[in-house]
GUDREN-246477 format. One record per residue (C-alpha): residue in one letter; x, y, z. Coordinates in nm, 3 decimals, always signed. Example, Ala and Ser with C-alpha at 12.3 -4.5 7.8 and 13.67 -1.06 7.14 Angstrom:
BEGIN
<A <+1.230 -0.450 +0.780>>
<S <+1.367 -0.106 +0.714>>
***
This chain:
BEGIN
<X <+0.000 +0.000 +0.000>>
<X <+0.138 +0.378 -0.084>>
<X <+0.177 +0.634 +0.189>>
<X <-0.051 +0.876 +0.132>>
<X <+0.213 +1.131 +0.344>>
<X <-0.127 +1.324 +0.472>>
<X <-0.201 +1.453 +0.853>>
<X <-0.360 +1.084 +0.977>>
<X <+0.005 +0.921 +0.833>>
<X <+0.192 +1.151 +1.004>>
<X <+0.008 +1.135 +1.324>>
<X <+0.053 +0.748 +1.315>>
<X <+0.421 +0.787 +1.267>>
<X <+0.505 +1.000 +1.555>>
<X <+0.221 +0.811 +1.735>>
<X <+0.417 +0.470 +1.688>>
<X <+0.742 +0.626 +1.730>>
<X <+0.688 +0.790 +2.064>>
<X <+0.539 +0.509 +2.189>>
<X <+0.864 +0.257 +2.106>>
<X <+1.101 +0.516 +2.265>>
<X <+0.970 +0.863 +2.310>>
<X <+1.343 +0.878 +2.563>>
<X <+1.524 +0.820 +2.251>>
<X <+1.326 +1.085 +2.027>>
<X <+1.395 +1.341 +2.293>>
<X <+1.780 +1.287 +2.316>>
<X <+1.780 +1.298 +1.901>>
<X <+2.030 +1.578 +1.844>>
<X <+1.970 +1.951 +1.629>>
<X <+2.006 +1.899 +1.242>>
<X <+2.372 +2.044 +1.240>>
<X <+2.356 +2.247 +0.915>>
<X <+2.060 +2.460 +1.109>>
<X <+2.336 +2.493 +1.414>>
<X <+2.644 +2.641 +1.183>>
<X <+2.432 +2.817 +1.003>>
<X <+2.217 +2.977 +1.329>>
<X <+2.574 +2.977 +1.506>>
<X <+2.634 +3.261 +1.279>>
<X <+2.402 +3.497 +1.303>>
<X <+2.258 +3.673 +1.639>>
<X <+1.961 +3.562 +1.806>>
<X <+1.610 +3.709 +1.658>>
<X <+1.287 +3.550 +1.547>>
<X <+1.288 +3.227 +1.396>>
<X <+1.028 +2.985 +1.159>>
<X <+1.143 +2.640 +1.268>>
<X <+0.863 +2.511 +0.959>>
<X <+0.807 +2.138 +1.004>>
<X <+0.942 +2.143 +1.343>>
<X <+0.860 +1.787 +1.432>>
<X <+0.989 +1.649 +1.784>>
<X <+1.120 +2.032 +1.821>>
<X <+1.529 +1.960 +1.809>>
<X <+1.579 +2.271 +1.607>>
<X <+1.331 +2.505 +1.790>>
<X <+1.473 +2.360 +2.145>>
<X <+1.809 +2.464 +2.015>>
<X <+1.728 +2.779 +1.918>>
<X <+1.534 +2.863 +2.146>>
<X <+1.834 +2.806 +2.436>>
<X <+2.000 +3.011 +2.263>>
<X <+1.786 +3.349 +2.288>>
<X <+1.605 +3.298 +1.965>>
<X <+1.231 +3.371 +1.991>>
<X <+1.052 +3.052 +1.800>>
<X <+0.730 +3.030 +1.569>>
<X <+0.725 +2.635 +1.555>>
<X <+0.500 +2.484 +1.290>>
<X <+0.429 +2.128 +1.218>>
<X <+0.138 +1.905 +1.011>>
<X <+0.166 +1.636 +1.362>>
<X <-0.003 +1.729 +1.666>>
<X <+0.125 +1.485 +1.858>>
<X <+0.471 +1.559 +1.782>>
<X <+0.439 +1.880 +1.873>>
<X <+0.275 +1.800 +2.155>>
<X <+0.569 +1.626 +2.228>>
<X <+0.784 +1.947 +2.169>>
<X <+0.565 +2.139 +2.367>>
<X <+0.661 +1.864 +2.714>>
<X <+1.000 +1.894 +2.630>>
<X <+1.069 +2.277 +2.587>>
<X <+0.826 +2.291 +2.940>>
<X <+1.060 +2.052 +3.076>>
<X <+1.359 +2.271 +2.966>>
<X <+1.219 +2.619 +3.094>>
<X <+1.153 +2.745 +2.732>>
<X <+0.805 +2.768 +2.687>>
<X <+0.782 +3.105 +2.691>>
<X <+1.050 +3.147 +2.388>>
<X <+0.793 +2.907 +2.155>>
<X <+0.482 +2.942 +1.972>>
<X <+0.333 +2.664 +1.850>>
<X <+0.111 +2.605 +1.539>>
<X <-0.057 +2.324 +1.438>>
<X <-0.034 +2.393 +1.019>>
<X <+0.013 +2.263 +0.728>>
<X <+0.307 +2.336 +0.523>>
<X <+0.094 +2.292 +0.146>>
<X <-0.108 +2.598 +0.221>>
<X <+0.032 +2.802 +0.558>>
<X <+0.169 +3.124 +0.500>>
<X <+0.406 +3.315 +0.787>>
<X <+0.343 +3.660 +0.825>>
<X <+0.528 +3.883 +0.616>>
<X <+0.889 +3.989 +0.631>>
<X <+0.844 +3.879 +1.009>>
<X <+1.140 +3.661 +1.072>>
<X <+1.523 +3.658 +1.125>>
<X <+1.571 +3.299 +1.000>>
<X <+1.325 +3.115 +0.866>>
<X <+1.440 +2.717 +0.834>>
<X <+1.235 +2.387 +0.691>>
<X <+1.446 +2.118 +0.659>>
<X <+1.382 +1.735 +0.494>>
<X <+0.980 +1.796 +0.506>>
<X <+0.755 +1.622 +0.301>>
<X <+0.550 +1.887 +0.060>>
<X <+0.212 +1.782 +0.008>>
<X <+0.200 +1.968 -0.324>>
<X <+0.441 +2.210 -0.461>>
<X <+0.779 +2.241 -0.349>>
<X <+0.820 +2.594 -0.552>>
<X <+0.511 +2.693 -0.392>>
<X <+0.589 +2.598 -0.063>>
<X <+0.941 +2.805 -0.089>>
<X <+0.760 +3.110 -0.236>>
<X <+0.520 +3.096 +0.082>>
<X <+0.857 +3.035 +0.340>>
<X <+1.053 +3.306 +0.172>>
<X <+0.780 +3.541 +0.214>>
<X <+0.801 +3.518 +0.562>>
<X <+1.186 +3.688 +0.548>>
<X <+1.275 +3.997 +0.718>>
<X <+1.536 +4.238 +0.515>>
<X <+1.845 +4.093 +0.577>>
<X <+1.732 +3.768 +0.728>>
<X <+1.803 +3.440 +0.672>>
<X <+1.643 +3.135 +0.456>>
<X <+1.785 +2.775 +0.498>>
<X <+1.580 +2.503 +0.368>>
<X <+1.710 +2.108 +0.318>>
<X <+1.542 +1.812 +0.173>>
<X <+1.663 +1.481 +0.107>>
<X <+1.695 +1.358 -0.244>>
<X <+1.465 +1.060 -0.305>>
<X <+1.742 +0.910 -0.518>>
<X <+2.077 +0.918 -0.519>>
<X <+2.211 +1.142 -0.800>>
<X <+2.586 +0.982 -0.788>>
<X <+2.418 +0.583 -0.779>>
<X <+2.077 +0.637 -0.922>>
<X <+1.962 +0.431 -0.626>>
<X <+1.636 +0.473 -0.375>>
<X <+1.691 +0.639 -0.060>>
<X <+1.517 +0.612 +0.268>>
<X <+1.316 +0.962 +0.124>>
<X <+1.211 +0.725 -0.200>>
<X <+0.867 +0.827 -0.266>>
<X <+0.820 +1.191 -0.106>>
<X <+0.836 +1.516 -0.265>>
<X <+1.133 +1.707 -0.079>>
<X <+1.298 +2.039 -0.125>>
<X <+1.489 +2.082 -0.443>>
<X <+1.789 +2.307 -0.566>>
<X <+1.667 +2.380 -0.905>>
<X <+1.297 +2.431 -0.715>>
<X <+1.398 +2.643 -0.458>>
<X <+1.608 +2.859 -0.667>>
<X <+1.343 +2.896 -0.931>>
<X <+1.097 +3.120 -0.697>>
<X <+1.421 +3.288 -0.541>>
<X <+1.463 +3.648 -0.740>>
<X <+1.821 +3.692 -0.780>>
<X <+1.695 +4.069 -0.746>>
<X <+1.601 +4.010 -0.368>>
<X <+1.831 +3.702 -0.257>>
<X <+2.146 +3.672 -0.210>>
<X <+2.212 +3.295 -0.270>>
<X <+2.515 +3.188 -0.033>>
<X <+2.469 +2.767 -0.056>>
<X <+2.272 +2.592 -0.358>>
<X <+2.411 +2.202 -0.399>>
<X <+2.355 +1.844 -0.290>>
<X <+2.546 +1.755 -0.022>>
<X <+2.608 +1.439 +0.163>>
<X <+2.457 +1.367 +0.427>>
<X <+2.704 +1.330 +0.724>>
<X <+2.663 +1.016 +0.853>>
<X <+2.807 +0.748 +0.570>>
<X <+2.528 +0.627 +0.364>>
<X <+2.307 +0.833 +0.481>>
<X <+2.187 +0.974 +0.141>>
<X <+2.205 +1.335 +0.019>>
<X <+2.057 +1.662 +0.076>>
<X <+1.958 +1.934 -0.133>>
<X <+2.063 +2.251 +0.067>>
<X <+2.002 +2.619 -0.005>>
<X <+2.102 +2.911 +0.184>>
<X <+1.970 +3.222 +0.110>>
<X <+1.974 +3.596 +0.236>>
<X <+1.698 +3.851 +0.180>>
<X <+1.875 +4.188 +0.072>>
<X <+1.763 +4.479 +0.257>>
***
């Protein structure tokens, strides 16, 4: 049977995850191109969009940033939502139940916005064009998405059957007139065999 990648998968998926070892979820680390790329720049507002079990927004969010954390799952983010309590940083995180094929951020509103190997449920240029909209002056875009195959092998990866981010997507709703493009390749991932990523950094000219 094909995954139909909509809200009930998802919710089964962190539903069956958290149950087999919600300890282990918890302890997963922050993607690390979000961390040297946030490591940079000075603590603001961030769009952690498709925030899942909330590594990324926890990290940021220790680290001064004010978070906007969005996600299709309720229960992960529920499961964010215990954690960053846990941690003392509730009050650095809002939390929004959305979905990335249609939700729009408010304009020009954040510092960094990041989405990073999420699913799109529709299309990926659309998606971007939404994110990017969502970038203050001089702010920050970072999006990732793992390739479904491997462009050196030709061969499946673990993403085989989703739609992810693209370079040739991304950059096509990114106007060379308004971004300043810093990182646009495919990169390995960086544990061995761990497939490839698509990864494009961006900065919104002021």
């Amino acid at each position: 049977m094909t995954d139909a990648f909509d809200q009930g998968s998802w919710e089964r998926r962190w539903g069956q995850v958290l149950e087999r070892d919600a300890a282990g979820v918890s302890r997963r680390p922050p993607n690390p191109r979000l961390t040297a790329v946030a490591a940079e720049l000075g603590a603001g507002l961030a769009l952690d969009a498709g925030a899942g079990h909330g590594a990324e927004t926890l990290w940021l969010a220790g680290r001064g940033w004010r978070v906007t954390a969005v996600d299709f799952a309720a229960t992960a983010l529920a499961h964010a939502r215990s954690r960053a309590e846990g941690l003392g940083l509730a009050g650095r995180v809002t939390w929004v139940q959305g979905d990335l094929g249609v939700w729009t951020p408010p304009t020009a509103h954040f510092d960094l916005v990041t989405s990073l190997h999420v699913h799109v449920a529709g299309s990926v240029p659309d998606m971007v064009a939404r994110l990017a909209t969502g970038v203050a002056p001089g702010g920050t875009l970072l999006l990732a998405g793992h390739r479904p195959v491997d462009p050196a092998t030709g061969a499946p990866t673990r993403a085989a059957g989703q739609t992810q981010v693209s370079v040739d997507e991304a950059l096509s709703v990114l106007d060379p007139a308004r971004w300043d493009v810093l990182v646009a390749e495919d990169r390995p991932r960086d544990t061995a065999d761990d497939g490839v990523d698509a990864v494009v950094q961006a900065r919104r000219r002021a």
